[in-house]
C-alpha positions as CSV (number, residue, x, y, z in Angstrom):
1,X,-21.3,-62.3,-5.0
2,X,-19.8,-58.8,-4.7
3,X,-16.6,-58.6,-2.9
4,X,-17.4,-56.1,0.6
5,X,-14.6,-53.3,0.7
6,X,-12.0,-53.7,2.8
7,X,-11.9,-50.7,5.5
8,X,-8.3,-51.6,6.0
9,X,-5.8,-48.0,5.5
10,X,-4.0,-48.7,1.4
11,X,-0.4,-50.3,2.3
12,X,1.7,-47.8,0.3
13,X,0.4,-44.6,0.3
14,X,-0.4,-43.3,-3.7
15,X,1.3,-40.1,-3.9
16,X,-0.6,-37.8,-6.9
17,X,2.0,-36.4,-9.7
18,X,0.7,-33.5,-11.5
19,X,0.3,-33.6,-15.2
20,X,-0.8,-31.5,-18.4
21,X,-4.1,-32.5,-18.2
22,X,-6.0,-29.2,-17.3
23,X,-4.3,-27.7,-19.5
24,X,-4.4,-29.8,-22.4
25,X,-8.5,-30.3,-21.7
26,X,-8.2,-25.7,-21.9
27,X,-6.3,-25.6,-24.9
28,X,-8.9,-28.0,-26.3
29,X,-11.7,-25.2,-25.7
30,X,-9.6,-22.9,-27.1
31,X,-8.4,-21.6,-23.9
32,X,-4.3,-20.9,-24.8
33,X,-2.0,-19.7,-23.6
34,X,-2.8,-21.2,-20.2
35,X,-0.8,-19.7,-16.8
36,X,-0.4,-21.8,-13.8
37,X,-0.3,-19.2,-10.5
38,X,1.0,-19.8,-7.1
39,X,2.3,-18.1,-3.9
40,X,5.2,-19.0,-1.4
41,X,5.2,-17.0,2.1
42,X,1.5,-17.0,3.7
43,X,2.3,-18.4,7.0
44,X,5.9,-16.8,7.9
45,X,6.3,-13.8,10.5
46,X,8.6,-11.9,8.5
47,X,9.1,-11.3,4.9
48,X,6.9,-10.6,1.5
49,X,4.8,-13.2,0.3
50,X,5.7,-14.1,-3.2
51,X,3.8,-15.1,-6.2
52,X,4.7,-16.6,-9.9
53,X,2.8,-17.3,-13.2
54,X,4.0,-19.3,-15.3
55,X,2.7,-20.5,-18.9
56,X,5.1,-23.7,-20.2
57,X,5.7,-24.6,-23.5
58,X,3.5,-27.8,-24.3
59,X,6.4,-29.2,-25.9
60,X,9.4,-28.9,-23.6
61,X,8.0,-29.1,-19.7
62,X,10.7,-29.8,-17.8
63,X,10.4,-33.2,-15.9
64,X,9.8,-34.0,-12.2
65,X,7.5,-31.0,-11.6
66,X,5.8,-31.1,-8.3
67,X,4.6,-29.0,-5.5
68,X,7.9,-27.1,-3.9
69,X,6.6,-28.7,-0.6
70,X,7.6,-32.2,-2.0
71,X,10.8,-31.3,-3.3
72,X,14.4,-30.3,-1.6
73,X,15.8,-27.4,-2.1
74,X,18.8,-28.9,-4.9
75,X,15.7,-29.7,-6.7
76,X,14.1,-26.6,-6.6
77,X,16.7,-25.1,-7.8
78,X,17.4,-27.3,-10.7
79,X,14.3,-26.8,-11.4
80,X,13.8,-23.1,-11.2
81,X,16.8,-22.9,-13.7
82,X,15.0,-25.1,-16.4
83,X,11.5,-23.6,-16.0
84,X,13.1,-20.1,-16.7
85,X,15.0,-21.5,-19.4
86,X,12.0,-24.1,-21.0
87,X,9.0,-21.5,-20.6
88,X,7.2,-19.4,-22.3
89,X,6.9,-17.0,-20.0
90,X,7.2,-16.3,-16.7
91,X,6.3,-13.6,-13.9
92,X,6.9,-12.9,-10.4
93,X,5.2,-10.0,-7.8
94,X,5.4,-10.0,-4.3
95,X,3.5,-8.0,-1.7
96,X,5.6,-6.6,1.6
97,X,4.9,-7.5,4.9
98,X,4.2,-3.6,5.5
99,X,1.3,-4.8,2.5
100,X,-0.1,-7.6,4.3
101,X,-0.3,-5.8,7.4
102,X,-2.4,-2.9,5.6
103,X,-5.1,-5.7,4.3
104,X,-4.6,-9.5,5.4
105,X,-2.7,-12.1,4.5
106,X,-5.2,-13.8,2.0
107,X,-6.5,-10.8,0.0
108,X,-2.3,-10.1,-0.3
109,X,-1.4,-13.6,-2.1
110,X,-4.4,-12.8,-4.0
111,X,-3.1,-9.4,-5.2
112,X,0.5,-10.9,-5.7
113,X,-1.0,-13.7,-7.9
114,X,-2.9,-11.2,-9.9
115,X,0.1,-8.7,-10.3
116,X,2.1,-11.7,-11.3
117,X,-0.5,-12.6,-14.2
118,X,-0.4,-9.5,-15.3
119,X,3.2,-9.2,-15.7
120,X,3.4,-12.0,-18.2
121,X,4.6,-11.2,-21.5
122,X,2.1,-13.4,-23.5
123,X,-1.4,-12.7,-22.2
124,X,-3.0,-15.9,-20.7
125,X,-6.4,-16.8,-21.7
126,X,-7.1,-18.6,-18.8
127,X,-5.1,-18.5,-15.7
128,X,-5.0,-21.5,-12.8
129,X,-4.6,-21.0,-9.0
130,X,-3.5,-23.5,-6.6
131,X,-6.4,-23.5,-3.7
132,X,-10.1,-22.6,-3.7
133,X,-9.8,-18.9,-4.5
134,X,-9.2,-17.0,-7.9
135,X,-8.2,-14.0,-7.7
136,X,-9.7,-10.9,-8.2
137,X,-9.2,-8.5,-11.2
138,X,-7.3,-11.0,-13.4
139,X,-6.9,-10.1,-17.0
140,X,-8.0,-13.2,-18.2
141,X,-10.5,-16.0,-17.3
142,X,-9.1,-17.7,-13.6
143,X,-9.9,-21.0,-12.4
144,X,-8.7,-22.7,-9.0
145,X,-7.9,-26.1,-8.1
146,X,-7.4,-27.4,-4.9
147,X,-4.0,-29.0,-4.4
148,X,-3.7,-27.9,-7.9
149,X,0.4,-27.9,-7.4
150,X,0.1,-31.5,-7.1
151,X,-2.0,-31.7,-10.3
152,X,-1.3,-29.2,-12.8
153,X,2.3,-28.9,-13.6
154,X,2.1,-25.3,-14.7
155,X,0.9,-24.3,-11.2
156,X,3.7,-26.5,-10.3
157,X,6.4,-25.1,-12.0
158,X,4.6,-21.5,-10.3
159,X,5.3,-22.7,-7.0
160,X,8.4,-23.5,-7.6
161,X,9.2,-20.4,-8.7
162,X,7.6,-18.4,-5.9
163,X,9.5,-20.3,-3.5
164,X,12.7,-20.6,-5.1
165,X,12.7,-16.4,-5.5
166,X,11.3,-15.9,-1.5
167,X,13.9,-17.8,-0.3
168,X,16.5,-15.6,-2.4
169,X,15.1,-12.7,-0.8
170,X,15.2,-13.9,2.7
171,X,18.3,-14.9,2.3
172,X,19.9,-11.6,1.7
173,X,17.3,-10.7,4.5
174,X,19.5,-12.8,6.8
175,X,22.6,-11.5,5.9
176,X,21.6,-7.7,6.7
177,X,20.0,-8.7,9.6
178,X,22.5,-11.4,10.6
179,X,21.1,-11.8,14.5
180,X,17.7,-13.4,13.1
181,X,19.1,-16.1,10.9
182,X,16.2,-15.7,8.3
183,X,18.7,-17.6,5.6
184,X,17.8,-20.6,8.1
185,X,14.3,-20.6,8.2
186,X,12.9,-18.2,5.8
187,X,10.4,-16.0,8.3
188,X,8.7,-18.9,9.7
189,X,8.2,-19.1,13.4
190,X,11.1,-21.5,14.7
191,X,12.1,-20.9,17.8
192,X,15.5,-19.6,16.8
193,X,13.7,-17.3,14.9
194,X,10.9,-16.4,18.4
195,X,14.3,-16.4,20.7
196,X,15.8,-13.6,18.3
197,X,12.4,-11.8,18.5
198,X,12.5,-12.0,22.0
199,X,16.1,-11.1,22.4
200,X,16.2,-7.8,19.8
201,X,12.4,-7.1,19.0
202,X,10.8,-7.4,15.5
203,X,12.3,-5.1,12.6
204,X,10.0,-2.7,11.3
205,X,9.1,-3.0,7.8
206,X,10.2,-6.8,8.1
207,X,8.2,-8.8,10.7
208,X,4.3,-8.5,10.0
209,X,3.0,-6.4,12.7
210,X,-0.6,-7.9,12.2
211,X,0.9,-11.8,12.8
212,X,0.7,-13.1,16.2
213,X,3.1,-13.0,18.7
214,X,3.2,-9.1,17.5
215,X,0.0,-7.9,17.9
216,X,-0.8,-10.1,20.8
217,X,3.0,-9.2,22.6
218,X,4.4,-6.3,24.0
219,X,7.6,-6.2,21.8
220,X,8.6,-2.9,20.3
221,X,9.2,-3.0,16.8
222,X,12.7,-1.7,16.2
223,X,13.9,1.6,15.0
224,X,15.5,1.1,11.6
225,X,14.6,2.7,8.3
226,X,16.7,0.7,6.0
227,X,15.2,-0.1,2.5
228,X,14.4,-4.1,1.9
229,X,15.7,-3.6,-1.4
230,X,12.9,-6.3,-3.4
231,X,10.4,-6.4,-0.8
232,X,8.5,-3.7,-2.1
């Protein structure tokens, strides 16, 4: 008599590790060299969003890999020092906020993905995206994977490489712009970061104009022309 399944939630919870799997199934069809792509920066208010491709070496991936999400920030930084040193290749872009403003969020971590690809110094055959979109105008073959940073350890090592290289920038944002603390919490909308917009306005070329509170607020963006030297 077959056993009825138990609706009961699993007592531990089974956290997914990503692997070489996808890429080792790719090589197989002759797909190599093989890029994992990700981005770091699509929900801030302020700052680029950041992109990285990535194309490890098959025979030296640097162990505990994961989504950048699931890992501190010792870790990512461990680890973005033995990606750059273990890999292939690898490539970072990054679109401004002045860039994401002129189009949308979306279609600008598409773009920075693509630039990123196309920066690599080995041409990829095929190229994999975390999420549900590939994007457009890559020079190679794209596929995307959703939650693919917690299951291809190239697009892994990507993420960690976006975020590890946004949070560089927005710290240097933070200390020319020292009343907004953006070395704290990277852009995103904390309200330390809401009270400083509040308090001093949003800094042109900086905060994304097109991101709500801005274009639903009455606060004027304010006068400076410094360059945001990396941002471009």
């Amino acid at each position: 008599m077959a056993r009825s399944r138990s609706d009961s939630p699993p007592l531990f919870e089974i956290v997914e590790k990503p692997d070489f799997s996808v890429e080792t199934k790719a090589m197989a069809e002759g797909l190599w060299p093989v890029a994992g792509m990700d981005e770091a920066g699509r929900g801030p208010l302020a700052g680029p969003v950041v992109a990285a491709a990535v194309v490890l070496d098959p025979t030296n991936i640097p162990e505990g890999l994961d989504d950048s999400k699931r890992l501190t920030h010792l870790q990512r930084e461990a680890l973005f020092l033995k990606i750059l040193g273990s890999a292939l290749c690898v490539s970072m872009a990054s679109i401004s906020a002045e860039g994401i403003d002129n189009s949308n969020i979306l279609k600008a971590s598409l773009e920075a993905m693509r630039r990123a690809v196309a920066g690599l110094s080995l041409r990829p055959k095929l190229a994999l995206a975390d999420g549900r979109d590939v994007p457009p105008g890559l020079p190679c073959d794209g596929r995307a994977l959703i939650r693919g940073d917690q299951r291809s350890q190239s697009i892994a090592a990507a993420s960690i490489v976006a975020k590890v290289m946004r949070d560089r920038m927005m710290c240097g944002c933070g200390g020319h712009h020292d009343r907004y603390g953006f070395e704290v919490h990277m852009g995103y909308a904390t309200v330390r970061h809401r009270t400083a917009i509040e308090a001093h306005g949003p800094v042109a070329r900086l905060h994304r104009a097109s991101f709500a509170p801005f274009r639903l607020g009455s606060a004027e963006v304010a006068d400076e022309e410094e360059s945001f030297a990396g941002l471009e």
